[in-house]
One Martini backbone bead per residue (centre of mass of N, CA, C, O) as a GRO file, in nm:
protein
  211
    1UNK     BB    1  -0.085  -2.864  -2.346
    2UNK     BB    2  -0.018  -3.057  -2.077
    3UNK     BB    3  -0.144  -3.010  -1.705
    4UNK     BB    4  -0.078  -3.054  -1.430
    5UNK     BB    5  -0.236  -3.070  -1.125
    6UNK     BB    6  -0.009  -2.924  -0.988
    7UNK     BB    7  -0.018  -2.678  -1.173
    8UNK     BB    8  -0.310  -2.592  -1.121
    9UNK     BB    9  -0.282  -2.527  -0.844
   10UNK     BB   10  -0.095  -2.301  -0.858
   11UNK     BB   11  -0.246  -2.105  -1.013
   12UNK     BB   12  -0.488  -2.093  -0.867
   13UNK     BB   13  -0.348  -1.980  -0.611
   14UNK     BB   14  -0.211  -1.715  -0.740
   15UNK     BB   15  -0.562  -1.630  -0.767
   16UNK     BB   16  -0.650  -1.639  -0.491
   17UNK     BB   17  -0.789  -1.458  -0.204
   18UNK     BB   18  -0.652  -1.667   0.018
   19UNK     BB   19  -0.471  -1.492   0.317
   20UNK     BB   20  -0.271  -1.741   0.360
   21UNK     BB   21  -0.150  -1.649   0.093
   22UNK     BB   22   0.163  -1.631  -0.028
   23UNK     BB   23   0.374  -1.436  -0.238
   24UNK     BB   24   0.632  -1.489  -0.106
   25UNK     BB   25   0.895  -1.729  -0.120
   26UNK     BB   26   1.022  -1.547   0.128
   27UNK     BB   27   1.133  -1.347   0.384
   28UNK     BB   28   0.794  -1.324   0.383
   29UNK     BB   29   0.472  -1.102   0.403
   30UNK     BB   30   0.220  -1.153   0.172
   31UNK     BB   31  -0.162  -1.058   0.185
   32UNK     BB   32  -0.419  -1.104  -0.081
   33UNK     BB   33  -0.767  -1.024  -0.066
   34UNK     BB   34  -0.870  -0.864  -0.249
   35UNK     BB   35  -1.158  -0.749  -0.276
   36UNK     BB   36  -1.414  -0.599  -0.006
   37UNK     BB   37  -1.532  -0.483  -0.207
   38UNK     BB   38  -1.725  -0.346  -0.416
   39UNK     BB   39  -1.790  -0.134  -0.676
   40UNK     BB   40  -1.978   0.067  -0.550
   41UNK     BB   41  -1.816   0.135  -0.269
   42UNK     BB   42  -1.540   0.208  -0.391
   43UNK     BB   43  -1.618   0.471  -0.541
   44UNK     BB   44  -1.728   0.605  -0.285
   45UNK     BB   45  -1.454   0.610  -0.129
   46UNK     BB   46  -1.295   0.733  -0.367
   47UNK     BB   47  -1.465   1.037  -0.367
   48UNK     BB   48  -1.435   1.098  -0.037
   49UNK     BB   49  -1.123   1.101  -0.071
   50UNK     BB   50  -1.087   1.329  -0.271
   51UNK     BB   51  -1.272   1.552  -0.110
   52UNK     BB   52  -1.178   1.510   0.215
   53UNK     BB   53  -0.867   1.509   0.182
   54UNK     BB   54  -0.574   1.682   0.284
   55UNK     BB   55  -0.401   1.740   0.027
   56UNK     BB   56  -0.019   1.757  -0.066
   57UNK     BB   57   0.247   1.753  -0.197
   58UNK     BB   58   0.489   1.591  -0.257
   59UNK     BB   59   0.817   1.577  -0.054
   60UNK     BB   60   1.191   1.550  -0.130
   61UNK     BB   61   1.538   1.479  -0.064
   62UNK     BB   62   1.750   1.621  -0.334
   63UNK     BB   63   2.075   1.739  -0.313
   64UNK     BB   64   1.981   1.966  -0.114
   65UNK     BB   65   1.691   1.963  -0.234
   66UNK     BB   66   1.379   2.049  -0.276
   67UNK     BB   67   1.093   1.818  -0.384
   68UNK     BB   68   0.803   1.839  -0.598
   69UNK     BB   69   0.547   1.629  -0.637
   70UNK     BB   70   0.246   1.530  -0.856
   71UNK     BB   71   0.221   1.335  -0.620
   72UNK     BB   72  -0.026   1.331  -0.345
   73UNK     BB   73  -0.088   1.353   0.028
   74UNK     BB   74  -0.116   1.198   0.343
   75UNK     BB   75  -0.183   1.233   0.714
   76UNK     BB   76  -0.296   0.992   0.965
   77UNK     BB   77  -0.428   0.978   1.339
   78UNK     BB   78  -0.413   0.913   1.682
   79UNK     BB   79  -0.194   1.140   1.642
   80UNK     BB   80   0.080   1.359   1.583
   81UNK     BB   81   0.229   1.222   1.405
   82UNK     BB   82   0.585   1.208   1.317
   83UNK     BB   83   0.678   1.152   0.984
   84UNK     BB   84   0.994   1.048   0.810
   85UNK     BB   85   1.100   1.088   0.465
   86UNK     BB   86   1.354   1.197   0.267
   87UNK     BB   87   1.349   1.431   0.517
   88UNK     BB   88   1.063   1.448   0.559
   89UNK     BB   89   0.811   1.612   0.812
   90UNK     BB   90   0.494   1.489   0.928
   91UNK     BB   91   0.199   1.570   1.050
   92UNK     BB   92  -0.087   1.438   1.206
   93UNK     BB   93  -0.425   1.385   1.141
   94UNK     BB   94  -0.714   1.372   1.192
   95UNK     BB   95  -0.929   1.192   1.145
   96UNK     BB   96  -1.189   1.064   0.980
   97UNK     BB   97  -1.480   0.874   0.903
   98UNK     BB   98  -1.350   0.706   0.673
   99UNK     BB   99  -1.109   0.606   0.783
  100UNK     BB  100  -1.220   0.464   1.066
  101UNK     BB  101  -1.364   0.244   0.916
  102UNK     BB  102  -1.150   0.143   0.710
  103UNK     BB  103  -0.957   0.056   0.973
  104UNK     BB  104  -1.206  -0.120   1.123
  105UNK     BB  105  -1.218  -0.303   0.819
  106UNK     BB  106  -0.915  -0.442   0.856
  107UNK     BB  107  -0.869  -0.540   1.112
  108UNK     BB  108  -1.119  -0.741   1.117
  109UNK     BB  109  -0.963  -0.874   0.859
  110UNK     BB  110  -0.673  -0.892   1.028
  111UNK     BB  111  -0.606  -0.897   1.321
  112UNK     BB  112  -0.499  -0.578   1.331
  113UNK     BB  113  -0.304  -0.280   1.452
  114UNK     BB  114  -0.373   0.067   1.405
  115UNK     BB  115  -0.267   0.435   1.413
  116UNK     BB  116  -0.239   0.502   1.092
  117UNK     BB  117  -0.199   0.707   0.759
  118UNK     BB  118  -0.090   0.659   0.398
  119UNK     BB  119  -0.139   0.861   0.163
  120UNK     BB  120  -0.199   0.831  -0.203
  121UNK     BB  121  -0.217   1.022  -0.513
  122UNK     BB  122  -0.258   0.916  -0.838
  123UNK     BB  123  -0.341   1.058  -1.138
  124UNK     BB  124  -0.138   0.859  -1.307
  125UNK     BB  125   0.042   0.577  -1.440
  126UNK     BB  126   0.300   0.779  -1.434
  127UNK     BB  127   0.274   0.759  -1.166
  128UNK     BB  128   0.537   0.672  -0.876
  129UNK     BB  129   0.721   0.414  -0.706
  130UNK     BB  130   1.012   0.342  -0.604
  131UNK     BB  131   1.223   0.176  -0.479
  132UNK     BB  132   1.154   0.045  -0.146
  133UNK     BB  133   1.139   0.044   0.232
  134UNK     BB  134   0.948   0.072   0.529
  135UNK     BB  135   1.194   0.154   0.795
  136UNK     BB  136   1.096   0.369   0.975
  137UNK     BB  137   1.205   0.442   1.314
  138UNK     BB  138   0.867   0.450   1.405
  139UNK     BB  139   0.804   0.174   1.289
  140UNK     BB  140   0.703  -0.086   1.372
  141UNK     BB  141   0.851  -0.382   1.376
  142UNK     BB  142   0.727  -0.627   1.194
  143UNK     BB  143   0.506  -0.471   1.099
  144UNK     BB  144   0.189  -0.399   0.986
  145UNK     BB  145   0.090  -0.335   0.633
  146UNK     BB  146  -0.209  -0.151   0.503
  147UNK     BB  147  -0.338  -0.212   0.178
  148UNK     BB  148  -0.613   0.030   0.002
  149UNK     BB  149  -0.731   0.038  -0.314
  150UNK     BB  150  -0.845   0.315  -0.541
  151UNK     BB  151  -0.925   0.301  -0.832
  152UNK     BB  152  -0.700   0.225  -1.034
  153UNK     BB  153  -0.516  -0.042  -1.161
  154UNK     BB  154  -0.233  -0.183  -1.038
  155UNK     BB  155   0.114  -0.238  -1.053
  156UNK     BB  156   0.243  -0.441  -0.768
  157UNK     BB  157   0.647  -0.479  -0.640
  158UNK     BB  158   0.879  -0.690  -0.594
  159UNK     BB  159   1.236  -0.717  -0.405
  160UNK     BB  160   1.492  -0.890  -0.341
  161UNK     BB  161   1.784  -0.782  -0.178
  162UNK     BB  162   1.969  -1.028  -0.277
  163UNK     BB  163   1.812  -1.230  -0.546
  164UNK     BB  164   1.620  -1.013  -0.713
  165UNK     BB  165   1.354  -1.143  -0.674
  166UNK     BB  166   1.023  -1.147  -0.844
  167UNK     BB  167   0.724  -0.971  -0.746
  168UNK     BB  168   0.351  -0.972  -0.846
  169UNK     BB  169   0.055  -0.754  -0.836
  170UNK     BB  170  -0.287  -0.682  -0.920
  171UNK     BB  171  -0.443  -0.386  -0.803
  172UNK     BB  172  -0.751  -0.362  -0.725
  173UNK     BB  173  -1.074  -0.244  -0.659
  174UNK     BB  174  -1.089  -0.245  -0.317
  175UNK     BB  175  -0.788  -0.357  -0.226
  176UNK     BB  176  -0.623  -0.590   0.004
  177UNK     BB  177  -0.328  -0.574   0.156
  178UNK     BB  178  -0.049  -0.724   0.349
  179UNK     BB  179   0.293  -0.620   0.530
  180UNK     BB  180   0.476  -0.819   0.700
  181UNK     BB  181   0.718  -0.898   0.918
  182UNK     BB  182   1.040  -0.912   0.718
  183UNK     BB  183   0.971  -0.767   0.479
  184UNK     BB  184   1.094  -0.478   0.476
  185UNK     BB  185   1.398  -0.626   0.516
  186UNK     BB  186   1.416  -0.790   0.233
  187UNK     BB  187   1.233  -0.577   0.079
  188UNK     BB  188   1.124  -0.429  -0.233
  189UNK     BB  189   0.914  -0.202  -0.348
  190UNK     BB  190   0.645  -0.101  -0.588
  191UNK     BB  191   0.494   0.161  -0.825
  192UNK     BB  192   0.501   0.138  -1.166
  193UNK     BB  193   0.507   0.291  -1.442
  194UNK     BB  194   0.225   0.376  -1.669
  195UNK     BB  195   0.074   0.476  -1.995
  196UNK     BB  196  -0.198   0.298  -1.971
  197UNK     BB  197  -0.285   0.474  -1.711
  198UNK     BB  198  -0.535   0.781  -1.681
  199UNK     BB  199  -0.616   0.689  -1.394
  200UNK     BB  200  -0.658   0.728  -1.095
  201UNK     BB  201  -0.509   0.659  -0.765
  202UNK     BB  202  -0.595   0.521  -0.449
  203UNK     BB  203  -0.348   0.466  -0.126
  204UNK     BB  204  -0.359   0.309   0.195
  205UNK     BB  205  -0.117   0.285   0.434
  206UNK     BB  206  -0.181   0.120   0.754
  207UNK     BB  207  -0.021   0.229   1.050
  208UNK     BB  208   0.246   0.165   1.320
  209UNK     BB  209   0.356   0.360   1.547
  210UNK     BB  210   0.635   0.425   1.777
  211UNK     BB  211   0.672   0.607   2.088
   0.00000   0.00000   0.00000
């Protein structure tokens, strides 16, 4: 089957790692930048994030009852920011040498500012998270959220809320997403589980709360 340059040149568009390339079609900004790290710096991210940080099992609020998840939580800032999703409220814990790195690793590489982050550490593919949108009342409005991804990789996907066209993408080892703009408001996003991947992945999501 015979393919035109105009198509060819959108395949490798939707792979290529340039950061000016737009994800959504629409109503919202995804940039993924690919690998930032190499794969042995990567694993070393990897391994002191297993072990420096403060991980705690997430809780959430359903009918009425806390519901304790097999997937553990970290919250960590520049003050102790009260972060509240699912009616469960954390407190931010002071940053550790590697947060404040990786950081100032992604501000440096995306001209953005952030205060605070939102770690996730998934077992295996079997652990994931359901559609949602990060709109709570603290978080910066149409702020950017900083995303970065260690240890396996897994398939992060879109819904558009109204004509719920979606769009994906396989989160790399190393690998830096930002969502910004509308995309929130227009957007929900989510991470399917899958029987597939038996190894655990850390995930990063650095943002700005605003007090």
């Amino acid at each position: 089957m015979d393919i035109s340059i105009k198509t060819l040149l959108y395949i490798m568009d939707l792979f290529n790692n340039d950061p000016l390339s737009n994800l959504l079609p629409c109503d919202g900004v995804v940039n993924y930048y690919g690998s930032i790290f190499n794969q042995e710096i990567a694993q070393q991210y990897y391994q002191q994030l297993l072990e420096n940080i403060k991980w705690e099992h997430d809780k959430a609020m359903m009918f009425g009852k806390v519901i304790v998840t097999k997937r553990k939580v970290a919250w960590y800032g520049d003050k102790p920011f009260d972060y509240t999703y699912s009616k469960i409220t954390k407190s931010a814990l002071p940053w550790t040498k590697e947060l404040l790195i990786l950081k100032k690793t992604i501000e440096q590489k995306t001209n953005e500012q952030f205060n605070s982050c939102l770690l996730n550490l998934y077992h295996s593919g079997e652990e994931g998270m359901a559609w949602h949108s990060d709109g709570e009342k603290n978080l910066k409005k149409n702020g950017a959220i900083g995303s970065l991804s260690f240890g396996a990789e897994r398939k992060f996907a879109f819904k558009h809320k109204i004509s719920k066209q979606k769009v994906s993408v396989l989160l790399e080892r190393g690998s830096l997403l930002i969502m910004k703009g509308a995309t929130q408001t227009n957007w929900l996003h989510r991470l399917p589980p899958t029987k597939k991947v038996k190894s655990p992945r850390i995930n990063l999501t650095f943002r700005t709360i605003v007090v």
